[in-house]
MARLUM-258564 format. One record per residue (C-alpha): residue number from 0; residue in one letter; x, z, y. Coordinates in steps of 0.05 Angstrom, whole numbers. Example, Ala and Ser with C-alpha at 12.3 -4.5 7.8 and 13.67 -1.06 7.14 Angstrom:
# residues 2
+-----+----+--------+--------+--------+
!   i ! aa !     c1 !     c3 !     c2 !
+-----+----+--------+--------+--------+
!   0 !  A !    246 !    156 !    -90 !
!   1 !  S !    273 !    143 !    -21 !
+-----+----+--------+--------+--------+
//
This chain:
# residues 391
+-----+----+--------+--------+--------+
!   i ! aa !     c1 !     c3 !     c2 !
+-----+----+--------+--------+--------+
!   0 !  X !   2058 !   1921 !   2288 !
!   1 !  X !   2130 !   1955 !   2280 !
!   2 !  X !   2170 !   1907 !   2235 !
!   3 !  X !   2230 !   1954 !   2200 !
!   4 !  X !   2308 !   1919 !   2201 !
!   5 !  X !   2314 !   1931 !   2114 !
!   6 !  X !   2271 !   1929 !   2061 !
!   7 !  X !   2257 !   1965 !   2004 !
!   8 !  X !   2326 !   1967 !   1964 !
!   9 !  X !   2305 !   2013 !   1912 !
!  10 !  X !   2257 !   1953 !   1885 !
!  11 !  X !   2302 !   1901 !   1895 !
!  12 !  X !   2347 !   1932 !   1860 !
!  13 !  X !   2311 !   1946 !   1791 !
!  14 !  X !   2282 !   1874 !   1806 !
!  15 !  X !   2351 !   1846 !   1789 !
!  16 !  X !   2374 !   1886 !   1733 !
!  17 !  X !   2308 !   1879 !   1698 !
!  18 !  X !   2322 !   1797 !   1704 !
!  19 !  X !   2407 !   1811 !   1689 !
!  20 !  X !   2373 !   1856 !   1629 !
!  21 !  X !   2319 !   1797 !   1615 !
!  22 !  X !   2369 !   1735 !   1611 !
!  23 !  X !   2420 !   1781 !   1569 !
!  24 !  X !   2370 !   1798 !   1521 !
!  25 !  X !   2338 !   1721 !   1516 !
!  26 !  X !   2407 !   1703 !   1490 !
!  27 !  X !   2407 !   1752 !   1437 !
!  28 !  X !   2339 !   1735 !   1414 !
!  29 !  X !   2342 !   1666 !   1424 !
!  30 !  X !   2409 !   1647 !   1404 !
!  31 !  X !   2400 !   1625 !   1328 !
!  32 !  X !   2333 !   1591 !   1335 !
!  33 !  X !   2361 !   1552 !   1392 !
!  34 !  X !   2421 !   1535 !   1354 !
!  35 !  X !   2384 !   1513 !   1292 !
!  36 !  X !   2327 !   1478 !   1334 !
!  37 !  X !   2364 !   1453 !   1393 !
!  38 !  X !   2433 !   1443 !   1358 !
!  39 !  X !   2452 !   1492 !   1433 !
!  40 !  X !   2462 !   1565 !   1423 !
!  41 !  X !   2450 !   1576 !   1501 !
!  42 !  X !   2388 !   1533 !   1501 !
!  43 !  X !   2340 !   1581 !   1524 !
!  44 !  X !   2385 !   1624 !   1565 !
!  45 !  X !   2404 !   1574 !   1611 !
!  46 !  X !   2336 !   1552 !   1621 !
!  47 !  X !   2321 !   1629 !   1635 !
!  48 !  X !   2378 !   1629 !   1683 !
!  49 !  X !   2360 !   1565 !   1719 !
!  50 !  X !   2288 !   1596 !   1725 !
!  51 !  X !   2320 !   1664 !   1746 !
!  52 !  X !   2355 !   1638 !   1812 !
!  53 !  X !   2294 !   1591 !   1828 !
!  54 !  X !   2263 !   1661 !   1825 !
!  55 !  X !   2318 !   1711 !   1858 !
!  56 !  X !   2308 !   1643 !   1918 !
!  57 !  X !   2237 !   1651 !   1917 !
!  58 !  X !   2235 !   1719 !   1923 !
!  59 !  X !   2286 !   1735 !   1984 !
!  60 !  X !   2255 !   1678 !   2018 !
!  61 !  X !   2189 !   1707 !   2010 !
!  62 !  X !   2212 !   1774 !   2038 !
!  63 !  X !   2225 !   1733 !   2099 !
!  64 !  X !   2151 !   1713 !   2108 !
!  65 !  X !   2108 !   1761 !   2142 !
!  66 !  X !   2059 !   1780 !   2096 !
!  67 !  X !   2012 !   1777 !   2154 !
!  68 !  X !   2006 !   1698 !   2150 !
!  69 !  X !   1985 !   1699 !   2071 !
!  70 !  X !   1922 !   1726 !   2097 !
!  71 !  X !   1896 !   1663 !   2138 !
!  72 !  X !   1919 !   1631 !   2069 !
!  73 !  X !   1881 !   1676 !   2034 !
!  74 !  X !   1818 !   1618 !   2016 !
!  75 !  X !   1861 !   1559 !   2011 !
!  76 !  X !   1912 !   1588 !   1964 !
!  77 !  X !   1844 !   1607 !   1917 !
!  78 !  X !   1818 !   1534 !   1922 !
!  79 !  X !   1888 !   1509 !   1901 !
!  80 !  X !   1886 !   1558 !   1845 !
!  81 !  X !   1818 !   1541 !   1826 !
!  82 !  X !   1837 !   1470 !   1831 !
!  83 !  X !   1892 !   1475 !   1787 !
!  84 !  X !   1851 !   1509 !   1731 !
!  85 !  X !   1804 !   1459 !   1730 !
!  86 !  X !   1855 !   1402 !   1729 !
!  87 !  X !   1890 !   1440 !   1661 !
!  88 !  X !   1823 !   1438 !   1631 !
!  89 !  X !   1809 !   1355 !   1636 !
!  90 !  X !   1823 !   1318 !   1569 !
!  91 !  X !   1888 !   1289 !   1571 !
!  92 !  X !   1924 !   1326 !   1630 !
!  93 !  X !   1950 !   1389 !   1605 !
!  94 !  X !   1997 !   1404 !   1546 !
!  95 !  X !   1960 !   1424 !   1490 !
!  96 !  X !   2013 !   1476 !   1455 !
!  97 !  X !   1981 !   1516 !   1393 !
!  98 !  X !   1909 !   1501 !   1408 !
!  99 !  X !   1914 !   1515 !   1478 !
! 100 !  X !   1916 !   1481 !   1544 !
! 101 !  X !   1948 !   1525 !   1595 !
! 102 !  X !   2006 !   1480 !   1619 !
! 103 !  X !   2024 !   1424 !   1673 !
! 104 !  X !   2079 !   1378 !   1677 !
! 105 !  X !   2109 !   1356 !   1754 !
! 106 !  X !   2173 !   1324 !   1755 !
! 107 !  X !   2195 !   1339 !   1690 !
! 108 !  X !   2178 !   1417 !   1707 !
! 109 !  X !   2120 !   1449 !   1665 !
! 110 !  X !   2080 !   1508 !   1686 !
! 111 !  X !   2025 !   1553 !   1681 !
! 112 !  X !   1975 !   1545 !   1739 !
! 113 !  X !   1942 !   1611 !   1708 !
! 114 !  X !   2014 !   1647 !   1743 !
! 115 !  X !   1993 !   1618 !   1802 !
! 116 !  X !   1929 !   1643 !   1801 !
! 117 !  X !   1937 !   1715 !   1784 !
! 118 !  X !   1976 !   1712 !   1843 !
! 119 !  X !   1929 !   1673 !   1898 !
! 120 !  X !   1873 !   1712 !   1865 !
! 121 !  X !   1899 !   1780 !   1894 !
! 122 !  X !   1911 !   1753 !   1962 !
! 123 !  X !   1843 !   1728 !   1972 !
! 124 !  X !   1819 !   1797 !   1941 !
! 125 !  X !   1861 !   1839 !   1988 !
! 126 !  X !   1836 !   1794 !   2052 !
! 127 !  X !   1771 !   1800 !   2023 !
! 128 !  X !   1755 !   1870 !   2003 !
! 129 !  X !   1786 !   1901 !   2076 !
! 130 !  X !   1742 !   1851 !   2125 !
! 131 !  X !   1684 !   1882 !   2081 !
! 132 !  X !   1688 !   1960 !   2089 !
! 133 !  X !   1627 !   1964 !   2120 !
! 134 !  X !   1599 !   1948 !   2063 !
! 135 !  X !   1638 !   1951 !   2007 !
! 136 !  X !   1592 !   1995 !   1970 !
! 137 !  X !   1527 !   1953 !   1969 !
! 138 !  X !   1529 !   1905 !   1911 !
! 139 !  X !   1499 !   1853 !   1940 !
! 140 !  X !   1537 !   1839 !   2006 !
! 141 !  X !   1604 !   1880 !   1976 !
! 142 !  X !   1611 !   1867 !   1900 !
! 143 !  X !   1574 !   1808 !   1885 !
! 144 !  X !   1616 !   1755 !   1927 !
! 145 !  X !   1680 !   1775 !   1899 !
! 146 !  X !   1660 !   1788 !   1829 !
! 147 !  X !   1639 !   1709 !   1824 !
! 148 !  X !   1692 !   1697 !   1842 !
! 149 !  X !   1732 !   1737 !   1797 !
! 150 !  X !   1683 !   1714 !   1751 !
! 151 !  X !   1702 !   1638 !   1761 !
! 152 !  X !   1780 !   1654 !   1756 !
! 153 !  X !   1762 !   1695 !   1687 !
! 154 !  X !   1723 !   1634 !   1655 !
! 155 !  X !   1762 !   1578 !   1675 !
! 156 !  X !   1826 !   1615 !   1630 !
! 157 !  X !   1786 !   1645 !   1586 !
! 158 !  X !   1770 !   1565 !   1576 !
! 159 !  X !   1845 !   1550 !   1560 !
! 160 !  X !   1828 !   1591 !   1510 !
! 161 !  X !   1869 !   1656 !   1542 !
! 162 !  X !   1826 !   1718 !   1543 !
! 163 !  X !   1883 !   1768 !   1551 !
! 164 !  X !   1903 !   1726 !   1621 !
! 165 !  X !   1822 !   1733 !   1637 !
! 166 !  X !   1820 !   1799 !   1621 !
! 167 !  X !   1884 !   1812 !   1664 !
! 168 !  X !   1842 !   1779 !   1725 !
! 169 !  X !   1791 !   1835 !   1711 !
! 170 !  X !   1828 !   1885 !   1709 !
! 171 !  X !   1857 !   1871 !   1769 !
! 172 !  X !   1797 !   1859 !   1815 !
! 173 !  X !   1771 !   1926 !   1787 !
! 174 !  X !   1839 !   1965 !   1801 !
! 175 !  X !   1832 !   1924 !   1885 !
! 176 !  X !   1757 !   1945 !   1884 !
! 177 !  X !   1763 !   2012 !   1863 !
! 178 !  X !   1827 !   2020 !   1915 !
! 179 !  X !   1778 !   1986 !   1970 !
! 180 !  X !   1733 !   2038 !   1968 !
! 181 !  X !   1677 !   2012 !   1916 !
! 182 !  X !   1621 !   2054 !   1896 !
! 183 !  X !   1633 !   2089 !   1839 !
! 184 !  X !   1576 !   2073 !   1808 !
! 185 !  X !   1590 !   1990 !   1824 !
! 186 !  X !   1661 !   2006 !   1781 !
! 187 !  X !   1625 !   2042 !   1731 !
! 188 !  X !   1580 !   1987 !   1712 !
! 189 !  X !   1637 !   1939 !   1714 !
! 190 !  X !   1685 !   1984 !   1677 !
! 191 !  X !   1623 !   1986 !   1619 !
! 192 !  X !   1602 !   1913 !   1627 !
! 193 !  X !   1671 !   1892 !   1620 !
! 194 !  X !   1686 !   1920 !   1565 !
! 195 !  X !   1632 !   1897 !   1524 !
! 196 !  X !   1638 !   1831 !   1556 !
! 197 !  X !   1717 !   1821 !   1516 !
! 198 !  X !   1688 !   1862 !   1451 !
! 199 !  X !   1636 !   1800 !   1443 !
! 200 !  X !   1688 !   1752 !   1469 !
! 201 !  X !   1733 !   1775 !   1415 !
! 202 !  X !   1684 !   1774 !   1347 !
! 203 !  X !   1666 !   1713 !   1372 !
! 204 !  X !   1726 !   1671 !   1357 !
! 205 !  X !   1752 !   1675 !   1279 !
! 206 !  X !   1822 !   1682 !   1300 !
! 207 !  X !   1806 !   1738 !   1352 !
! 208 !  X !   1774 !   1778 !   1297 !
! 209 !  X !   1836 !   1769 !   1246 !
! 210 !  X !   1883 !   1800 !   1304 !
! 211 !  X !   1835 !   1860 !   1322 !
! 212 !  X !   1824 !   1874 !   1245 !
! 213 !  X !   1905 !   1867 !   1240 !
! 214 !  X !   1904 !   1921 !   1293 !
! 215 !  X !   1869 !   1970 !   1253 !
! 216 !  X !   1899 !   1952 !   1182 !
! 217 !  X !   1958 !   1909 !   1197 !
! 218 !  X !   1983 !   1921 !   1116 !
! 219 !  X !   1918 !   1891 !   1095 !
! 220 !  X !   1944 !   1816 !   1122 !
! 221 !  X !   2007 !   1836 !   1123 !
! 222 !  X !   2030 !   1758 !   1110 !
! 223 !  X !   1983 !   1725 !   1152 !
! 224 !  X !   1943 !   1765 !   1212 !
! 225 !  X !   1984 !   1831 !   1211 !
! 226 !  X !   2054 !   1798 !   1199 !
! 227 !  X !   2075 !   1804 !   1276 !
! 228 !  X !   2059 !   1881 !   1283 !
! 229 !  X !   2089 !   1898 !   1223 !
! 230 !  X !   2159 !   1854 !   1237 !
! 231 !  X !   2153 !   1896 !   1306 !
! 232 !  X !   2151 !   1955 !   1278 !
! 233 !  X !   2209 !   1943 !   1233 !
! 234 !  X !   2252 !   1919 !   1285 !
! 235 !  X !   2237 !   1985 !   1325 !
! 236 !  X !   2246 !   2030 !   1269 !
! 237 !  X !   2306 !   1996 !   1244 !
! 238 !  X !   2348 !   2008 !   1309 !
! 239 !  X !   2333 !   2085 !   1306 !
! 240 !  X !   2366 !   2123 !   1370 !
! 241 !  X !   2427 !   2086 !   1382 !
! 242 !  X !   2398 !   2016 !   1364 !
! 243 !  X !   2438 !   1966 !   1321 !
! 244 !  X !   2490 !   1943 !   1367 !
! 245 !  X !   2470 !   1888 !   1417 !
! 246 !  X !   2471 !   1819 !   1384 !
! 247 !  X !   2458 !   1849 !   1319 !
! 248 !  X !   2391 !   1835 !   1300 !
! 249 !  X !   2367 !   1826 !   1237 !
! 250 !  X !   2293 !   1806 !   1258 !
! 251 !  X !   2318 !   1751 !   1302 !
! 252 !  X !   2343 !   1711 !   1243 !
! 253 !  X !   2271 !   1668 !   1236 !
! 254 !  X !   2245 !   1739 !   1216 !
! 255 !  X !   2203 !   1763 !   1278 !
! 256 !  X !   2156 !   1717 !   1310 !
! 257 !  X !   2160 !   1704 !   1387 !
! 258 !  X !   2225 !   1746 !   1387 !
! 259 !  X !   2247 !   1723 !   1453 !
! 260 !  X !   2185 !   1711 !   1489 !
! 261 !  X !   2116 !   1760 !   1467 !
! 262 !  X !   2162 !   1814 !   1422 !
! 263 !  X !   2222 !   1815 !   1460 !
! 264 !  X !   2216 !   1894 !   1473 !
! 265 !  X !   2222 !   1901 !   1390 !
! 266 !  X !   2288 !   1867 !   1395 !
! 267 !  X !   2311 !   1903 !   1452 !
! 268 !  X !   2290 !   1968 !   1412 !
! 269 !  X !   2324 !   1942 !   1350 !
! 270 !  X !   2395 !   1923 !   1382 !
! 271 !  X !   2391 !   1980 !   1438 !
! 272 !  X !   2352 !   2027 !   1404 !
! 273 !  X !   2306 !   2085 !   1432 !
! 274 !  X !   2348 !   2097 !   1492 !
! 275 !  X !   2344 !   2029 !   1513 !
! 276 !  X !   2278 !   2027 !   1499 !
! 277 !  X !   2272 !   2089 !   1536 !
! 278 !  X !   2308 !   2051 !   1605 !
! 279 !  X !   2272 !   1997 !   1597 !
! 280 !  X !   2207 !   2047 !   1604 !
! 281 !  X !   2242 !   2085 !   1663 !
! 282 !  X !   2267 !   2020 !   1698 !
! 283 !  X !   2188 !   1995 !   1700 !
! 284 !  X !   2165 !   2063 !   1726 !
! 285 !  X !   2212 !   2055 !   1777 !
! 286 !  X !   2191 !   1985 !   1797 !
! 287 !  X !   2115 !   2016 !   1796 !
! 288 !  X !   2144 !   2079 !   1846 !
! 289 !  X !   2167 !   2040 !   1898 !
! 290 !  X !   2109 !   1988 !   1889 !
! 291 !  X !   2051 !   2047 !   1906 !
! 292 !  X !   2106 !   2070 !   1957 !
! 293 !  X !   2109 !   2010 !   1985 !
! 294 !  X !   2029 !   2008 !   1989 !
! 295 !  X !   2018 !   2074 !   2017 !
! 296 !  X !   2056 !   2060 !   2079 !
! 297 !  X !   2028 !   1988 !   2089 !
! 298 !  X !   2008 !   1988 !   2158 !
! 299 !  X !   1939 !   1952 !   2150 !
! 300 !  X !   1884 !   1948 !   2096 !
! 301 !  X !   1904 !   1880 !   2075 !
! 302 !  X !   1978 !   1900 !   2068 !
! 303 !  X !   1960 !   1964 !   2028 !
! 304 !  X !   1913 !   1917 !   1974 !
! 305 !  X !   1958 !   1868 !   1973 !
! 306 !  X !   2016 !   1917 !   1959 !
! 307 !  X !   1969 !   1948 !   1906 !
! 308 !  X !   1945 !   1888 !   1874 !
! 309 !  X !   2009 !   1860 !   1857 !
! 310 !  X !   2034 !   1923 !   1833 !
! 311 !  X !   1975 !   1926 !   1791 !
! 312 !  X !   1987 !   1859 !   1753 !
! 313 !  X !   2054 !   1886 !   1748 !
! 314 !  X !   2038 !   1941 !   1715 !
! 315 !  X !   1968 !   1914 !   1679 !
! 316 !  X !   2032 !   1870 !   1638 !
! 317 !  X !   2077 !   1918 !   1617 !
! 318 !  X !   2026 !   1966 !   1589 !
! 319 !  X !   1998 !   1906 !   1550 !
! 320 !  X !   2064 !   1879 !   1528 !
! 321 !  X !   2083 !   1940 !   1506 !
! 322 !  X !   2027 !   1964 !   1470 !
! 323 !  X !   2021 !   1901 !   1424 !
! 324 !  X !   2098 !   1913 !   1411 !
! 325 !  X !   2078 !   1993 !   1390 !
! 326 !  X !   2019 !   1973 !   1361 !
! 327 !  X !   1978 !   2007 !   1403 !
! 328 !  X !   1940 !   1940 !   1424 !
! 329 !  X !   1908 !   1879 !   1394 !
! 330 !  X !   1962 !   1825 !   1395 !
! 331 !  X !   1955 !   1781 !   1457 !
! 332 !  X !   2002 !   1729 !   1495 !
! 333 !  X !   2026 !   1765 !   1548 !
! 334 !  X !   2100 !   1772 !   1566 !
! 335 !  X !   2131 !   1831 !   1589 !
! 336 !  X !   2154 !   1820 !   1666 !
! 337 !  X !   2220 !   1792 !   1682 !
! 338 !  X !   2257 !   1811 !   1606 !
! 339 !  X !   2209 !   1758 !   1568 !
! 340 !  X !   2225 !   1680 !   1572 !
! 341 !  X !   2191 !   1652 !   1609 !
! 342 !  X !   2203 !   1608 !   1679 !
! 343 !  X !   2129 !   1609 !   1704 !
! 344 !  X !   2113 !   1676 !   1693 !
! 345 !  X !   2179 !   1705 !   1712 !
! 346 !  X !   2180 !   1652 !   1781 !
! 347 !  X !   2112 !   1683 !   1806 !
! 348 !  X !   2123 !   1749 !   1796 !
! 349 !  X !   2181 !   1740 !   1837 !
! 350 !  X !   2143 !   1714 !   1888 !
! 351 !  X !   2095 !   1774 !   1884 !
! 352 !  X !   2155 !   1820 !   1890 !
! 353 !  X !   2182 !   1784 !   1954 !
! 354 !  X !   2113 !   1798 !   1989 !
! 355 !  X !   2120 !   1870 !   1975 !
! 356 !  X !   2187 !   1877 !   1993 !
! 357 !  X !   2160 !   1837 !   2065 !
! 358 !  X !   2107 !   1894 !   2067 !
! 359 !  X !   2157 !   1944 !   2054 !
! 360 !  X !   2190 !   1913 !   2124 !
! 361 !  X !   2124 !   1940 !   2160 !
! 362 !  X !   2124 !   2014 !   2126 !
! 363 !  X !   2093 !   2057 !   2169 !
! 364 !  X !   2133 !   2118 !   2186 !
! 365 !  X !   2136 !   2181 !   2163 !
! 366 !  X !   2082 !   2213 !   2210 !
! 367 !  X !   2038 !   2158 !   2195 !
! 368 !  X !   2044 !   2154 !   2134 !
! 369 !  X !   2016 !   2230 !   2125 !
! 370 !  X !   1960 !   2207 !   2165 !
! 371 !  X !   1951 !   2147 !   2120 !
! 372 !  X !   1961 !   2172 !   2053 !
! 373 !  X !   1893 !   2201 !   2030 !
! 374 !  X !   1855 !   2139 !   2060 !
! 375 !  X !   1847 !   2095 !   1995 !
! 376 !  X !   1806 !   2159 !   1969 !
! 377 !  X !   1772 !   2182 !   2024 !
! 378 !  X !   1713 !   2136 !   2033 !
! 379 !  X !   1748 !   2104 !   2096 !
! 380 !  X !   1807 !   2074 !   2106 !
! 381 !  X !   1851 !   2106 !   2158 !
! 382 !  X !   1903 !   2073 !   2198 !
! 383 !  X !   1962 !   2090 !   2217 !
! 384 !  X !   1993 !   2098 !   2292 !
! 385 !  X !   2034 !   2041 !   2279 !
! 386 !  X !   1998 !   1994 !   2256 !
! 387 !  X !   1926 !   1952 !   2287 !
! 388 !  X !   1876 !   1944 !   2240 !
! 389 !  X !   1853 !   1879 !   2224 !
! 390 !  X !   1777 !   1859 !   2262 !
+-----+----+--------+--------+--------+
//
């Protein structure tokens, strides 16, 4: 396998800015409740920044890695991951924030092991779904093994309680499926089931149904279930084109919940106003470009799933993010990548973008990659000259 000299600097370089962008815009949104909470204006920021070089490390060391070796990793990464998500879930272990037990303390440090797992769960799915081509499409020797297994990953956080992360994990293995060659008719009954699976999920927890309802109506609570939309949508309207001015938000002042953390795009709409709001958009898209890029000229099937998985979860989080901030979406808990606060989130999905700027190393070349390129959709995957295909 031809390893290239550079990789990808387009992606490393929106990487960065969207983290410069991230910790500037923590600070803004942060600054008076961690002043009036912490008696430390820069509080939050420089526990963003601290978590921001861990992650800028993380990820340039993990560009170093061949991608290659995450593969023989592929099972005991999951059973770490699994591991982990049992352990939050024991009585007296795990943080119980809100209601909810999705963190662990090492050291001092506390994280979410359900990071980790979106993660680990697309490397096992990428080493899993290309050793089974030849028979990907039947459901019992192609679907069924890795849908338990999705299936574990979903109910263990779904258990924290945290369906949006669960639903995320779906998502995901049905993007990686669907990419692997699945039967259409295998991703049509999953696309249905799925769906029907998270509308009974949601009516069946009382606080689930306030924030759906809040989504259709959110004047009709607006003080108690619909408050968050509607501060959102304030904060977006009142920066207009031009945006406030940054630092000059009006929501931040104990106004907007979860202003520098869930609703973080509102503020950055309020203070930068549609044209920031506008880069922020374009910067993503960018990030997404080079991550399909990057995928399409993977060298092997497990480079082009991985490639495609993680660019998936990627992208799975900023149209979430953003549609709860719009209102386009139920409210959920998910941050939007690299701008929200957030050290485990933002440290894994560095990691994630070091592996695809290592499989961006291996791009096949320009002749291969015409060769390659209609492969995911063709029934077979194709390899290119380049590159040996795993056996």
């Amino acid at each position: 396998m031809i390893k290239n000299r550079h990789f990808d600097h387009i992606l490393l370089f929106v990487v960065v800015a969207l983290m410069g962008l991230g910790l500037i815009m923590v600070y803004s949104a942060s600054s008076v409740t961690s002043l009036a909470t912490m008696s430390d204006g820069l509080y939050y920021f420089k526990r963003q920044l601290m978590w921001v070089i861990i992650g800028l490390l993380a990820m340039i060391g993990f560009s170093h890695v061949p991608y290659q070796k995450l593969e023989k990793l592929a099972v005991p990464l999951l059973g770490v991951a699994i591991f982990l998500l049992i352990l939050v879930l024991v009585p007296g272990v795990a943080r119980d924030i809100g209601g909810a037990k999705r963190w662990l303390r090492f050291g001092g440090i506390g994280f979410q092991p359900s990071e980790l797992a979106k993660l680990c769960f697309v490397i096992y799915m990428a080493h899993s779904i290309s050793i089974r081509q030849d028979r990907i499409k039947s459901f019992l020797y192609g679907l069924l093994p890795d849908l338990i297994v999705a299936g574990v990953l979903f109910v263990l956080i779904y258990k924290e309680p945290n369906l949006s992360t669960a639903t995320l994990i779906g998502g995901t293995y049905l993007t990686l499926y669907f990419l692997g060659n699945g039967a259409l008719a295998n991703i049509a009954g999953l696309a249905a089931g799925g769906m029907v699976l998270i509308v009974a999920l949601i009516f069946q927890a009382g606080y689930r149904m306030r924030r759906f309802w809040a989504f259709i109506d959110p004047w009709e609570n607006s003080k108690t279930s619909g408050y968050h939309i509607i501060q959102s949508l304030i904060a977006i309207g009142s920066g207009g084109f031009w945006g406030l001015g940054l630092g000059q938000s009006r929501q931040k002042f104990f106004i907007l919940p979860e202003r520098h953390t869930d609703f973080i795009f509102a503020i950055i709409c309020e203070e930068l106003g549609l044209i920031g709001g506008v880069v922020v958009l374009l910067m993503f898209f960018a990030l997404l470009w080079r991550g399909i890029y990057i995928a399409m000229r993977a060298p092997d099937n497990f480079g082009f799933l991985l490639a495609s998985g993680i660019t998936a979860i990627i992208g799975l989080q900023v149209i979430v993010n953003i549609g709860v901030v719009l209102s386009l979406l139920p409210t959920t808990g998910i941050t939007l990548p690299f701008i929200s606060y957030g050290g485990s989130s933002l440290l894994f999905l560095a990691v994630g973008v070091g592996i695809l700027l290592n499989v961006s190393r291996y791009g096949a070349s320009r002749y291969a990659f015409e060769e390659r390129k209609v492969a995911p959709f063709s029934g077979q995957f194709a390899e290119p000259s380049v590159g040996s295909r795993r056996t």
